[in-house]
C-alpha positions in Angstrom: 124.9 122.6 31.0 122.8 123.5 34.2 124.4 120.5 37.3 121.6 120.0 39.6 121.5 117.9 43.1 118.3 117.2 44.2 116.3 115.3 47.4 116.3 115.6 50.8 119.3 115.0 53.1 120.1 111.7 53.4 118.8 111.3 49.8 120.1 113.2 47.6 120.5 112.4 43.7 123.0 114.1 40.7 120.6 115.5 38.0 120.8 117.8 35.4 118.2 120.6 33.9 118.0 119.6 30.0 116.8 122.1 26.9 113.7 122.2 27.5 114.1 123.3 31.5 113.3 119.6 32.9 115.0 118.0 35.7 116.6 114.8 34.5 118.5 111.6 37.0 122.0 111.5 36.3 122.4 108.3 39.4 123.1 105.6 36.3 126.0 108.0 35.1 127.2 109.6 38.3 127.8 109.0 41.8 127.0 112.8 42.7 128.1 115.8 41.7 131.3 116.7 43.6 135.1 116.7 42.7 135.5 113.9 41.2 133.2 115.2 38.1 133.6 118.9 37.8 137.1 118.5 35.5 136.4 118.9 31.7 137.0 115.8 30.7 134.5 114.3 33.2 131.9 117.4 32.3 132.1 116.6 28.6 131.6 112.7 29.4 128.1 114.2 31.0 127.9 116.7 28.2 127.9 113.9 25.8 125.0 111.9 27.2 121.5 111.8 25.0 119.5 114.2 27.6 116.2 112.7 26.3 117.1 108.9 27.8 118.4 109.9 31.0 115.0 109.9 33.3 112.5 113.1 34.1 112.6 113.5 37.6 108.8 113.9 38.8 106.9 116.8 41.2 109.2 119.8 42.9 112.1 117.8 44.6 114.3 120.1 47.2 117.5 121.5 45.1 120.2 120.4 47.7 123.6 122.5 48.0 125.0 122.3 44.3 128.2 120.5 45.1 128.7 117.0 47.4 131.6 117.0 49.9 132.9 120.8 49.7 136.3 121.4 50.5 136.7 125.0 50.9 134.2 128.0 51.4 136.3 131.0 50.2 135.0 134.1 50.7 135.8 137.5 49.4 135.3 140.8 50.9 134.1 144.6 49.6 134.7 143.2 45.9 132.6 145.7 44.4 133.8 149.7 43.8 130.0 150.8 44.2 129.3 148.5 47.7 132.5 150.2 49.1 131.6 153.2 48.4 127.9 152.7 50.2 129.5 151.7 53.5 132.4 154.2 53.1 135.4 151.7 52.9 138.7 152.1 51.5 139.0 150.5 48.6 141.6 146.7 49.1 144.6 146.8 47.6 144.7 143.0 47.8 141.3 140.9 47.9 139.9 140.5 51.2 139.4 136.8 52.1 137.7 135.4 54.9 135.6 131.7 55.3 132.7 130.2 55.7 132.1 127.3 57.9 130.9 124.1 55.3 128.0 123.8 58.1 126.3 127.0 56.6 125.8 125.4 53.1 122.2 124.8 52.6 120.1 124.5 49.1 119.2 127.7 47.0 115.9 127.5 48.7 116.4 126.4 52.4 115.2 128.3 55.2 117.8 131.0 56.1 117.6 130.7 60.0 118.4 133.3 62.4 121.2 132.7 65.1 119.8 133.0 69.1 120.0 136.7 69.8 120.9 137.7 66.2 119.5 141.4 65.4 121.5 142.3 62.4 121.0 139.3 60.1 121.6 140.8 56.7 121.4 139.8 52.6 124.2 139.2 49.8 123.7 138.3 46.5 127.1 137.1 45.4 128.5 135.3 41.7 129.7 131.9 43.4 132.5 130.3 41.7 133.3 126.3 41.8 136.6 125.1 40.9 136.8 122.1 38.6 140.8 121.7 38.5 143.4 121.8 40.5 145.1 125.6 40.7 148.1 126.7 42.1 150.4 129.6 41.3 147.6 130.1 38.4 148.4 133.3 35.9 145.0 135.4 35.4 145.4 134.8 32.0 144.6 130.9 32.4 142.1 131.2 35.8 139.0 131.2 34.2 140.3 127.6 32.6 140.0 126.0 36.1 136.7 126.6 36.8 133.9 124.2 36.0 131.2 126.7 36.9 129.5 129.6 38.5 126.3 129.4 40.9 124.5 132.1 43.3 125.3 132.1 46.7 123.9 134.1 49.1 126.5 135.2 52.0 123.7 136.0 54.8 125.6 137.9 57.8 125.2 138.7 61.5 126.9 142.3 61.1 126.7 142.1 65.2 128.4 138.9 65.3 130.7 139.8 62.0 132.0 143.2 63.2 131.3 143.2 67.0 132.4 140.1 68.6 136.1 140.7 69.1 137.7 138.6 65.9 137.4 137.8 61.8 134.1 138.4 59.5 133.6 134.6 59.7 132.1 135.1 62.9 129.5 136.7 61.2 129.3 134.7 58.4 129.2 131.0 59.3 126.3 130.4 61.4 124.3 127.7 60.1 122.0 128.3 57.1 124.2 131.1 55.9 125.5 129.8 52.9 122.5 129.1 50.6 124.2 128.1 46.9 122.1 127.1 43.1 120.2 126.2 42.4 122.4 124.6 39.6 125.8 125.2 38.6 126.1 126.7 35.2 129.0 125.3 33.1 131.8 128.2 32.4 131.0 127.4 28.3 127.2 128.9 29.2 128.8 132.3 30.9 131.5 133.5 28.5 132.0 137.0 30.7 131.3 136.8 34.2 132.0 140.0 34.1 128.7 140.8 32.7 126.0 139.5 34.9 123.4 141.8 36.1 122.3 140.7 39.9 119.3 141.6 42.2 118.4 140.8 45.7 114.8 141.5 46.6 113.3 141.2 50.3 109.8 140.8 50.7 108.8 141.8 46.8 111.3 145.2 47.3 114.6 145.8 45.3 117.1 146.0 47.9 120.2 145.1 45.8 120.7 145.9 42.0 124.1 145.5 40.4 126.3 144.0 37.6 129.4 141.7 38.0 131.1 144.4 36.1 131.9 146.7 39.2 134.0 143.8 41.0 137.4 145.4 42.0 138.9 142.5 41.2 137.8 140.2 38.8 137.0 136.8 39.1 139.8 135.8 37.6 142.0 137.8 39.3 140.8 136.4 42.6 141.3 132.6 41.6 144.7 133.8 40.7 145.6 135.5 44.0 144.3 132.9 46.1 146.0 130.3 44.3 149.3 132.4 45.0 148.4 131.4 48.9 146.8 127.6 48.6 146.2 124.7 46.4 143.0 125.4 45.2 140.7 122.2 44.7 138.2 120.5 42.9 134.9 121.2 44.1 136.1 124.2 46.4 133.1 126.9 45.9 134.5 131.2 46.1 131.8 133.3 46.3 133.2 136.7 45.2 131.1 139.8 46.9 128.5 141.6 46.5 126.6 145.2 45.0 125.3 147.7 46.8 122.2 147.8 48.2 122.8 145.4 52.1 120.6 146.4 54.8 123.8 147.7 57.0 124.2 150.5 54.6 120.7 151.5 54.1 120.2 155.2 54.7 118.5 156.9 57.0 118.6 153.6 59.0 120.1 150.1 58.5 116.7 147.4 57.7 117.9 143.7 58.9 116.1 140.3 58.3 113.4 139.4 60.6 111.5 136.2 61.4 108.7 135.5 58.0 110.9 137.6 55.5 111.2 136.4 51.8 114.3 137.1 50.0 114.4 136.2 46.3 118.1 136.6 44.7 118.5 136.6 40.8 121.7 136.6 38.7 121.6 136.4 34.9 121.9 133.1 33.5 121.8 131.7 36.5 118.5 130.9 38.1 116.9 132.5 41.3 117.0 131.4 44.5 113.6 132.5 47.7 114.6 132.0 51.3 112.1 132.4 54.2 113.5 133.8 57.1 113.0 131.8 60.6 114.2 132.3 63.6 116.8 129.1 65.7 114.4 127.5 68.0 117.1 125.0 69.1 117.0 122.8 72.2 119.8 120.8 73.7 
C-alpha cells in the first residue's frame, strides 16, 4: 500500500495511490497520515477499504512531506562499505547518528534551496525508514516488525557547513529544504528485503550515484535496534539510513557541488522517484 499526502501547505489531504497508480482522498477515513495511523492495526483498517469508492483526486497536486507532525529526524552516517571507501573513512564500529532539524522536511519534489553563502551543497539518496510502533530495547530479530514503511529521502548537505563550522554534521544537514522525503510511503508487506533495493541519484540527466541497499554496514534492522538501545523510538519518527557512493565531495579529480537551476532526480526500487530544482535563498528580513 503506497500512503500519500497531498496539497499545498496549509491544505494538505491523506491519500493513497491505488492498483492502477491513481491518487485516491482518504479525508472521510483519516485525519492525516501521521502517528496515530502508521500501527498495523490502523494500516490494515486502511488496507481494508474498497479503493475503487474512495475518491480520484484530480490534475498533479504537490506530494507534501509523507508523514504529518514528525517527531524525530534520525540520521545515520557512512552506512554504506563502498561510500566509505570513496571518501577514505574508517569503517564505524557503531552507527553514526546525527539529526536533522524537522524544518528541512519538504515534499519529494520541493525546491531544494541553497543556504546564503553555501558552496558545497551536495546530493544523498538514502532508504528512509518510518516507524509505526513504539520501540525500545528492540532485538534485531523483531525491528523490522516496528516499521510501517520505507520512503526516499534525500539528505542534501552543506559539506562546508557540515565539516567546517566548528561542531556536529547537523550543521550541515538541517538547513531548510534539506530533507526532501516520498513521494509515498511504501507499506513494509510491499518491500520484503530492504536489503535489496537498487538506488540512483542522477543530477542534471547524469548518474552520479548508483548503489544497492545491500552494501549498508549495518542493516536496517540493526540500526532500529541500536537506536532503540539509546531512546524510545516513536510512531511516525522517520530514519533515513545513508547513502552509496557516488556524492559530489568525493568526486575525483575534483568535488562537483549543486548550483543554482540543477535538477536532481533520485530513484529507489519500489519506491517511486523524486526531481528537485536547485534555487538559491533569496531571503529578506
Amino acid at each position: 500500500m503506497k500512503l500519500v499526502r497531498y496539497g499545498n501547505e496549509g491544505a494538505v489531504r491523506p491519500g493513497l495511490i491505488d492498483v492502477n497508480g491513481v491518487l485516491r482522498d482518504l479525508s472521510k477515513h483519516v485525519e492525516d497520515i501521521d502517528g496515530r495511523v502508521l500501527n498495523d492495526q490502523a494500516l490494515d483498517k486502511i488496507r481494508a477499504l474498497d479503493q475503487t469508492n474512495l475518491p480520484v483526486v484530480t490534475g498533479t497536486p504537490r506530494f507534501a512531506p509523507i508523514v504529518g507532525n514528525i517527531g524525530k529526524f534520525l540520521c545515520i552516517g557512512l552506512n554504506y562499505s563502498d561510500h566509505a571507501m570513496e571518501t577514505g573513512a574508517t569503517i564505524p564500529e557503531h552507527p553514526i547518528l546525527f539529526f536533522k532539524a524537522n524544518s528541512a522536511i519538504v515534499g519529494a519534489n520541493d525546491d531544494v534551496i541553497m543556504p546564503r553563502g553555501s558552496t558545497h551543497t551536495d546530493w544523498e539518496v538514502e532508504l528512509g525508514v518510518i516507524i509505526g510502533s513504539s520501540a525500545k530495547y528492540i532485538d534485531k530479530k523483531d525491528a523490522l516488525n516496528y516499521v510501517a514503511g520505507y520512503c526516499i529521502v534525500n539528505d542534501v548537505s552543506e559539506r562546508h557547513f557540515q565539516n567546517n563550522l566548528t561542531g556536529q554534521w547537523t550543521k550541515g544537514k538541517s538547513c531548510d529544504t534539506f530533507g526532501p522525503t516520498g513521494p509515498w510511503l511504501v507499506t513494509r508487506d510491499e518491500i520484503p528485503d530492504p536489503q535489496a533495493l537498487n538506488m540512483s541519484l542522477d543530477v542534471n540527466g547524469e548518474r552520479r550515484q548508483t548503489g544497492n541497499t545491500s552494501t549498508m554496514i549495518f542493516s536496517v534492522a540493526e540500526i532500529i535496534s541500536h537506536l532503540s538501545q539509546l531512546m524510545t523510538l516513536l510512531p511516525g519518527d522517520i530514519i533515513t539510513t545513508g547513502t552509496p557512493p557516488g556524492v559530489g565531495a568525493a568526486m575525483k579529480p575534483n568535488p562537483i557541488f549543486l548550483k543554482s537551476g540543477d535538477v536532481m532526480e533520485l530513484h529507489i526500487e519500489g519506491l517511486g522517484h523524486q526531481i528537485q530544482t536547485v534555487g538559491q535563498d533569496e531571503y529578506q528580513a
